[in-house]
C-alpha positions as protocol buffer text, in pm:
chain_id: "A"
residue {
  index: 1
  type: UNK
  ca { x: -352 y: -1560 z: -4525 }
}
residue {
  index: 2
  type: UNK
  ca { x: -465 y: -1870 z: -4709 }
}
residue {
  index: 3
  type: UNK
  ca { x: -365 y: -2069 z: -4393 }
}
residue {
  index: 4
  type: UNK
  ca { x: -459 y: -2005 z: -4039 }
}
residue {
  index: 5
  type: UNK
  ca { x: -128 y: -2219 z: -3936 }
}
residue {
  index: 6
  type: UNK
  ca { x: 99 y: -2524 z: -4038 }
}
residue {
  index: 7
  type: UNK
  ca { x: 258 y: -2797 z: -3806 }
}
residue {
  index: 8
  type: UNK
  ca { x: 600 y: -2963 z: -3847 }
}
residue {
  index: 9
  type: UNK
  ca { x: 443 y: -3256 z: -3970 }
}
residue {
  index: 10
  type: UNK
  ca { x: 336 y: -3120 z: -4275 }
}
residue {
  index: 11
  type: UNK
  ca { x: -84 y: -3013 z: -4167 }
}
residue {
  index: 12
  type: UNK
  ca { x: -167 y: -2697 z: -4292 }
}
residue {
  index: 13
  type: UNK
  ca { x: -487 y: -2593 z: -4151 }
}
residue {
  index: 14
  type: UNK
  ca { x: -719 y: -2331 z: -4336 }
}
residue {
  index: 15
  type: UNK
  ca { x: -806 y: -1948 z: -4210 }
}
residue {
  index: 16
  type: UNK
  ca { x: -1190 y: -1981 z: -4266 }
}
residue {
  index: 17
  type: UNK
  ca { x: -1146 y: -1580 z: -4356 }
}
residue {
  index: 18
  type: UNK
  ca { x: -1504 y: -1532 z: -4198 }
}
residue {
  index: 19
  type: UNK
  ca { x: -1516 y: -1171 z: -4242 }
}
residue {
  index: 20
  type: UNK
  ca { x: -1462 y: -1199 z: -4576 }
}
residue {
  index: 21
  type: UNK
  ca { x: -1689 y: -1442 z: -4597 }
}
residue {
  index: 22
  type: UNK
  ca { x: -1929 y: -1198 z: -4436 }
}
residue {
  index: 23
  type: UNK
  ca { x: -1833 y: -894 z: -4554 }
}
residue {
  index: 24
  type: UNK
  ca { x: -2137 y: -863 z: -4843 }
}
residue {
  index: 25
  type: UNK
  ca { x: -2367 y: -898 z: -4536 }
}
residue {
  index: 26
  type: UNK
  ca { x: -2204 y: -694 z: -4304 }
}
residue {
  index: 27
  type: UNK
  ca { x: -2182 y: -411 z: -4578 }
}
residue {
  index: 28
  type: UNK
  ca { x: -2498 y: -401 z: -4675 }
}
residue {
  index: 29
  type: UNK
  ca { x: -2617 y: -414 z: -4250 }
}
residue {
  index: 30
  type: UNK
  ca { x: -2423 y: -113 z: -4204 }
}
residue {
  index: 31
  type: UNK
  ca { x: -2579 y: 53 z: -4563 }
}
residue {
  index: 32
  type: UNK
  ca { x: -2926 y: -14 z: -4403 }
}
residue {
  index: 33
  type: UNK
  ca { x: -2777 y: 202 z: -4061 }
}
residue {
  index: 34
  type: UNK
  ca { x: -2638 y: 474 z: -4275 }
}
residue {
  index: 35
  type: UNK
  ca { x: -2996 y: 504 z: -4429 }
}
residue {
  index: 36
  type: UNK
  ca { x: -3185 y: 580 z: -4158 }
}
residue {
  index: 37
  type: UNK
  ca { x: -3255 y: 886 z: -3993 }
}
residue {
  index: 38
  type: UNK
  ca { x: -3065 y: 922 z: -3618 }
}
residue {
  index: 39
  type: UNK
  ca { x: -3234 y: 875 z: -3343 }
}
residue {
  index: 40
  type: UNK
  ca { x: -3549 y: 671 z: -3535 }
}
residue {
  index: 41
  type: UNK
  ca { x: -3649 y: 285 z: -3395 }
}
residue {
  index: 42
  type: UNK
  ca { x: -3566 y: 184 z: -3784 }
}
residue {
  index: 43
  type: UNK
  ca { x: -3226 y: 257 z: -3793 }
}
residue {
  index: 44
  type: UNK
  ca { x: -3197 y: 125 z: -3384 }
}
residue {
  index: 45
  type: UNK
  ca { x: -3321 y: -161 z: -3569 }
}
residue {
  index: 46
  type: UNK
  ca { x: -3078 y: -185 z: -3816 }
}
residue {
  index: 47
  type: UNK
  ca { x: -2775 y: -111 z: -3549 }
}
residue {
  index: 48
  type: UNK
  ca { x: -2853 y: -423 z: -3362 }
}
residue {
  index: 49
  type: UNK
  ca { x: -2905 y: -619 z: -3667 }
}
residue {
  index: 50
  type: UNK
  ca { x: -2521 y: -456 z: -3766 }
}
residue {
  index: 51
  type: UNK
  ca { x: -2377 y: -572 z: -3460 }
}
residue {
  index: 52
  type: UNK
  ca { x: -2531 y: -930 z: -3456 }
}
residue {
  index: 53
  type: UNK
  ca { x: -2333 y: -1007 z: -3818 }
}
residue {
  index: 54
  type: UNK
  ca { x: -2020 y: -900 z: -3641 }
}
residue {
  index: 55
  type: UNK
  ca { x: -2127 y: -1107 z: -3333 }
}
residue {
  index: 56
  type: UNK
  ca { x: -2205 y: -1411 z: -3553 }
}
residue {
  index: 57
  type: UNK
  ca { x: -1859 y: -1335 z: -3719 }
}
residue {
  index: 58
  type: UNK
  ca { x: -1707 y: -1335 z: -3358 }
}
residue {
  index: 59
  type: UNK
  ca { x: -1870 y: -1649 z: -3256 }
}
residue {
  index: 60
  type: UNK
  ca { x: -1750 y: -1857 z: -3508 }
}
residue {
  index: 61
  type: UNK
  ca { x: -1371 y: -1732 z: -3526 }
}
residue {
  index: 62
  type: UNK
  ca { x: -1372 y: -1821 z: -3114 }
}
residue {
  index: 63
  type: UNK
  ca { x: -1530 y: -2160 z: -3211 }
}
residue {
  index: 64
  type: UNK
  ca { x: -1283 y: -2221 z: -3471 }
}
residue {
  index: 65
  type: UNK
  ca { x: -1000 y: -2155 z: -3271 }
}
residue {
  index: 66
  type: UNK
  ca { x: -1113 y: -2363 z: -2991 }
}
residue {
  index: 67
  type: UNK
  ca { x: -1120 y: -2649 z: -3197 }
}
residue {
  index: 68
  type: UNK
  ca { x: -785 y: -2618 z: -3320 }
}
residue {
  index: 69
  type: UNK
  ca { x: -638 y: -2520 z: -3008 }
}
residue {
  index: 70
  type: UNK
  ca { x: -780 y: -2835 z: -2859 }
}
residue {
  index: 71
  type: UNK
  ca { x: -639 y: -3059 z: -3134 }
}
residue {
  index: 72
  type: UNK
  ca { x: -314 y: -2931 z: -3120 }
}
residue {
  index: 73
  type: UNK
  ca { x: -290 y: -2948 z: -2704 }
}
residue {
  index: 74
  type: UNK
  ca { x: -451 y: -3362 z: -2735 }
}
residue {
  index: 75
  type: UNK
  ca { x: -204 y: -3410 z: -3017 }
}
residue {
  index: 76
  type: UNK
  ca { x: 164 y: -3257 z: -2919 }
}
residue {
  index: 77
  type: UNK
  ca { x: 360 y: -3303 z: -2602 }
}
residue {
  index: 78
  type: UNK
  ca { x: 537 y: -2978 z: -2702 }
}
residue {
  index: 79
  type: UNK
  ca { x: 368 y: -2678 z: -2895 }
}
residue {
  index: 80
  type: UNK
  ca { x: 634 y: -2447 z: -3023 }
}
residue {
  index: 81
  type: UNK
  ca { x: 487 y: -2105 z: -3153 }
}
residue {
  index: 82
  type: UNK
  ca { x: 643 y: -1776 z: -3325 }
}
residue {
  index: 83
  type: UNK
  ca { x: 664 y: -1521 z: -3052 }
}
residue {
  index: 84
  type: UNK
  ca { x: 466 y: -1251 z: -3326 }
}
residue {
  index: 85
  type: UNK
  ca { x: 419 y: -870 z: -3210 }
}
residue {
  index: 86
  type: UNK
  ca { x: 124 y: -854 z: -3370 }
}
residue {
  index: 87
  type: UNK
  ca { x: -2 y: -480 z: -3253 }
}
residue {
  index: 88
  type: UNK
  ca { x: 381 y: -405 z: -3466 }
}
residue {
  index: 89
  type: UNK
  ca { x: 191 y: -621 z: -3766 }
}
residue {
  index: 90
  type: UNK
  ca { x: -105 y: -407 z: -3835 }
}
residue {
  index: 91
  type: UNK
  ca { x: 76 y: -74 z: -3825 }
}
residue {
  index: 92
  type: UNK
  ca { x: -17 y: 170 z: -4117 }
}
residue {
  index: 93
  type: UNK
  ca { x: 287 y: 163 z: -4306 }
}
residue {
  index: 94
  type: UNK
  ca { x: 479 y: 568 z: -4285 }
}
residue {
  index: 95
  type: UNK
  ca { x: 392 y: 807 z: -4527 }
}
residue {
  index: 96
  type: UNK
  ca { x: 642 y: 832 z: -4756 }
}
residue {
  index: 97
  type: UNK
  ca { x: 660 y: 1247 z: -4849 }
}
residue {
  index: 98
  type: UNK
  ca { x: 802 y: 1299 z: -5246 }
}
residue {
  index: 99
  type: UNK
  ca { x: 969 y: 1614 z: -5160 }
}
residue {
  index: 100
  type: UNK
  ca { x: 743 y: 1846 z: -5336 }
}
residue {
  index: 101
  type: UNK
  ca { x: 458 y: 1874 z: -5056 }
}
residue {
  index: 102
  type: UNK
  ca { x: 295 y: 1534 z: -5156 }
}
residue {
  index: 103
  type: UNK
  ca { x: 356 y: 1182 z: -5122 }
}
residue {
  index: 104
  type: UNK
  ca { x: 492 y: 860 z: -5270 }
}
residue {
  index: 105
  type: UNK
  ca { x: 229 y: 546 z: -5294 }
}
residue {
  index: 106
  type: UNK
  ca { x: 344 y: 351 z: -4989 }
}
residue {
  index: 107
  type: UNK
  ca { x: 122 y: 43 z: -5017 }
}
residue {
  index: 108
  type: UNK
  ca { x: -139 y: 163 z: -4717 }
}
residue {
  index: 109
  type: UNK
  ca { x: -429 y: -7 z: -4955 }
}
residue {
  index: 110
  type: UNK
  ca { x: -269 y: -335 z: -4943 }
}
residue {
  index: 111
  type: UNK
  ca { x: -123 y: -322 z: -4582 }
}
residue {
  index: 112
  type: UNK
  ca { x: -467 y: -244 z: -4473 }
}
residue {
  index: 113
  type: UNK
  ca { x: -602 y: -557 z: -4633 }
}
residue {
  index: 114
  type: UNK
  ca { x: -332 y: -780 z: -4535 }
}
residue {
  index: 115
  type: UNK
  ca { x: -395 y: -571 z: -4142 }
}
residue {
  index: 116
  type: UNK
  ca { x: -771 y: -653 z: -4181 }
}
residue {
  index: 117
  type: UNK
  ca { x: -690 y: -1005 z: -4246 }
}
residue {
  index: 118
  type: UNK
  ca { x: -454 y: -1052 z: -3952 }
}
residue {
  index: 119
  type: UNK
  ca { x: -708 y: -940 z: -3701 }
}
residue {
  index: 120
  type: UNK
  ca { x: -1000 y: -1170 z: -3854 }
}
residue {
  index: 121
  type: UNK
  ca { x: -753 y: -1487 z: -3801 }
}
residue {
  index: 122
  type: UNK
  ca { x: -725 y: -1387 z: -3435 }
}
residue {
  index: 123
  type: UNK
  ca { x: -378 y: -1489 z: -3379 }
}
residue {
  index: 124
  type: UNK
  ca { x: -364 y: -1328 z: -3066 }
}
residue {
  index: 125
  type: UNK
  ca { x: -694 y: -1493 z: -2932 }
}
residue {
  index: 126
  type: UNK
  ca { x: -557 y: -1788 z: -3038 }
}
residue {
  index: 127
  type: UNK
  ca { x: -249 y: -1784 z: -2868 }
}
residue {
  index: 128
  type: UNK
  ca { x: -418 y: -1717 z: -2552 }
}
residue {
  index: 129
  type: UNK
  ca { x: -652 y: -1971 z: -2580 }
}
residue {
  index: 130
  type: UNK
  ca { x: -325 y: -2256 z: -2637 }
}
residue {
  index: 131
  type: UNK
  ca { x: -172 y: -2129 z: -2395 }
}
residue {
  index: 132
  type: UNK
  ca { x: -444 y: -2206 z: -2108 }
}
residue {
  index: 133
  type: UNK
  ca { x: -488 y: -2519 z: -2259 }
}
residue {
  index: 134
  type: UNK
  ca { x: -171 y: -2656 z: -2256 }
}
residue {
  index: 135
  type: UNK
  ca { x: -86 y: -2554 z: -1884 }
}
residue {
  index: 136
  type: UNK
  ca { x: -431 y: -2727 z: -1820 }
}
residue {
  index: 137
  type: UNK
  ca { x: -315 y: -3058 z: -2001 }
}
residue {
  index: 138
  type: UNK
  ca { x: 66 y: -3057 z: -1880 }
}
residue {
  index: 139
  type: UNK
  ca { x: 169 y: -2988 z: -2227 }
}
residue {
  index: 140
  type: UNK
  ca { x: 498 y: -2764 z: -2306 }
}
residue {
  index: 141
  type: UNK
  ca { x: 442 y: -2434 z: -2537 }
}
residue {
  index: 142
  type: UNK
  ca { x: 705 y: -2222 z: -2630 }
}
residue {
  index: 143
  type: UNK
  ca { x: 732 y: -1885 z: -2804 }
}
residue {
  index: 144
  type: UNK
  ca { x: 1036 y: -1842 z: -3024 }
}
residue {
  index: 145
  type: UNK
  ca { x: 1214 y: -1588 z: -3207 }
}
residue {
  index: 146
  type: UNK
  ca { x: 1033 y: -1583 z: -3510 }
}
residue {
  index: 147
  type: UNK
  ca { x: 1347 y: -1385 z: -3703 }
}
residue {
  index: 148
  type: UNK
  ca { x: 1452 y: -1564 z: -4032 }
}
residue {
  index: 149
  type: UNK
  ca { x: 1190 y: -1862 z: -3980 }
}
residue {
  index: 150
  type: UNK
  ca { x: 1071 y: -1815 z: -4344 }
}
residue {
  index: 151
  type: UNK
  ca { x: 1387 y: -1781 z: -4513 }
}
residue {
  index: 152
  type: UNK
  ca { x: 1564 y: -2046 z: -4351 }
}
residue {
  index: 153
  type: UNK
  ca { x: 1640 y: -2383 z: -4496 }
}
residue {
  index: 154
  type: UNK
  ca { x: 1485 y: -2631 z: -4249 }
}
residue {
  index: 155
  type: UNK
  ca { x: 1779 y: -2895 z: -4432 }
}
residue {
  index: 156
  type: UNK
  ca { x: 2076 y: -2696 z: -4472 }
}
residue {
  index: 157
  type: UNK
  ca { x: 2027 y: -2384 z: -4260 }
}
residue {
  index: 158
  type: UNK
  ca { x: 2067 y: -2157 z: -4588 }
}
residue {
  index: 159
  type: UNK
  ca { x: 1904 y: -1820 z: -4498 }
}
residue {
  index: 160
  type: UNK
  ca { x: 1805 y: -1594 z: -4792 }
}
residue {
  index: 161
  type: UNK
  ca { x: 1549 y: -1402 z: -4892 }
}
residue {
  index: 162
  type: UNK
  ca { x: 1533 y: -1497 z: -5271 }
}
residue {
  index: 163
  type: UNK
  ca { x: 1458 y: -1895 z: -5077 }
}
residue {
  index: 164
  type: UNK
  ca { x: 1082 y: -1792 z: -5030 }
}
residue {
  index: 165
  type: UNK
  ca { x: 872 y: -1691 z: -5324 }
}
residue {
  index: 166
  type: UNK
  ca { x: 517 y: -1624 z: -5202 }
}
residue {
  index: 167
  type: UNK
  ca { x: 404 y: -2068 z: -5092 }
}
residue {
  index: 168
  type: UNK
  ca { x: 648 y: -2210 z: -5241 }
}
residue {
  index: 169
  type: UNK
  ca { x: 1023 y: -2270 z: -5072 }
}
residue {
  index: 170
  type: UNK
  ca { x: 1311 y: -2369 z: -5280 }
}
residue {
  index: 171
  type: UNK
  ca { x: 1687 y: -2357 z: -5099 }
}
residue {
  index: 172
  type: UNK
  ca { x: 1936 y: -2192 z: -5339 }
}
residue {
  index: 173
  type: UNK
  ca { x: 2190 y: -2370 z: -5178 }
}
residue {
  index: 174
  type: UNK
  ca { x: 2069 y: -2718 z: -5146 }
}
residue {
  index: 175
  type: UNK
  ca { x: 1815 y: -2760 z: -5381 }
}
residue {
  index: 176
  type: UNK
  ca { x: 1518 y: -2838 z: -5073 }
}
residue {
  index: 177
  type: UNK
  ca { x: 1147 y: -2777 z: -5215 }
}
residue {
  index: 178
  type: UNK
  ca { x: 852 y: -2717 z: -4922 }
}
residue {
  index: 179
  type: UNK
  ca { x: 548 y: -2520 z: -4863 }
}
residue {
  index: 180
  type: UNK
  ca { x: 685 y: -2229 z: -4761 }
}
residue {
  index: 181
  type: UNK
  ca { x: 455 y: -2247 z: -4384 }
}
residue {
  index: 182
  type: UNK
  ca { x: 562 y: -2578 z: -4372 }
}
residue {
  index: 183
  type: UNK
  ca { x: 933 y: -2524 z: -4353 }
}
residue {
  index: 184
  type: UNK
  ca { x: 908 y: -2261 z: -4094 }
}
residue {
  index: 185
  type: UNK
  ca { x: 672 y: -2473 z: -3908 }
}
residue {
  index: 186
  type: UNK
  ca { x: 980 y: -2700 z: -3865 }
}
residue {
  index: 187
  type: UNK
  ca { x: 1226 y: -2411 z: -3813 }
}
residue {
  index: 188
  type: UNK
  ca { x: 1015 y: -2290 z: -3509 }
}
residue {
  index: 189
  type: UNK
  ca { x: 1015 y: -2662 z: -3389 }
}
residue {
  index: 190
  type: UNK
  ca { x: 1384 y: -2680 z: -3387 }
}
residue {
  index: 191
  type: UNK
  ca { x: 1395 y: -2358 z: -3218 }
}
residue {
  index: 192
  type: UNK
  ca { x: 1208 y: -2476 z: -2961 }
}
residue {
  index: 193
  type: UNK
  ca { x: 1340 y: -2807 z: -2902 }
}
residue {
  index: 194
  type: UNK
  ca { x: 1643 y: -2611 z: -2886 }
}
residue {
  index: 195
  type: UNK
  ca { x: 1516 y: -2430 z: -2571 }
}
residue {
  index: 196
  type: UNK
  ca { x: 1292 y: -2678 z: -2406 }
}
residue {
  index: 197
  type: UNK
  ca { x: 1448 y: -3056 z: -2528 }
}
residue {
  index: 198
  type: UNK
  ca { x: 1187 y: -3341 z: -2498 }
}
């Protein structure tokens, strides 16, 4: 989640990771709310000084994203995104039972991370907010099927998993070296100049 997104022509642009960024501050506004007694004007206090770090935090993600949004809708005729489920991204991963009444580790401690970090980009939001923008400017965005974007070779078409190794792409087959967002950038671009041809 080091990246927010990356274009076809090689940009990657950052995720700020505000809540992270805010997450010492937030935790210690809601240790403050936990310390005060219910129902007191301290602790209704400290619940609307809570709620204004995760307001701040809100403000500035919607900010970001506007920008970028913008940039991308003055800068491309056609916009072509990964059509992402992301409700089916931030599942808790299954419990995995060990066949003795307990269970197996199943990675919930990192999913939720990687979850948490997901929602703070605000994919979603941000998706929304292109898409209003580039009706508005008579620009073309297309959602495509975002299957095998990240394994495929943007040169030879190779798809395999062992391709992408965390940033870094290599092709096994043709020897092609990218940033790994950067070479699915330009898979999704074919895909969608496949469907919409400018």
């Amino acid at each position: 989640m080091e990246n927010l997104l990356a274009t076809s022509d090689g940009e990657l642009i950052e995720n700020p990771r505000l809540f992270s960024a805010s997450a010492e501050k937030l935790a210690c506004a809601q240790r403050l709310v936990a310390g005060r007694a219910k129902g007191s004007n301290r602790r209704r206090k400290a619940v609307l000084a809570s709620g204004e770090v995760n307001r701040k935090i809100a403000r500035q993600r919607r900010d970001h994203l506007h920008k970028v949004s913008r940039s991308l809708v003055d800068s491309y005729d056609l916009i072509a995104h990964e059509d992402l489920d992301i409700k089916n991204m931030i599942k808790r991963p299954a419990p995995r039972p060990d066949g003795s009444g307990g269970y197996e580790p199943n990675g919930s401690k990192a999913k939720s991370g990687l979850n948490r970090e997901i929602s703070s980009a605000g994919w979603g939001m941000f998706i929304s907010m292109l898409t209003y923008k580039a009706e508005g400017a008579g620009r073309t965005l297309v959602a495509v099927e975002p299957r095998y974007s990240s394994q495929r070779c943007n040169r030879c078409g190779d798809v395999s998993k062992v391709n992408r190794r965390g940033e870094r792409y290599s092709c096994r087959k043709c020897g092609h070296q990218d940033h790994a967002d950067i070479n699915a950038a330009r898979n999704v671009l074919g895909a969608g100049l496949a469907l919409h041809p400018v």
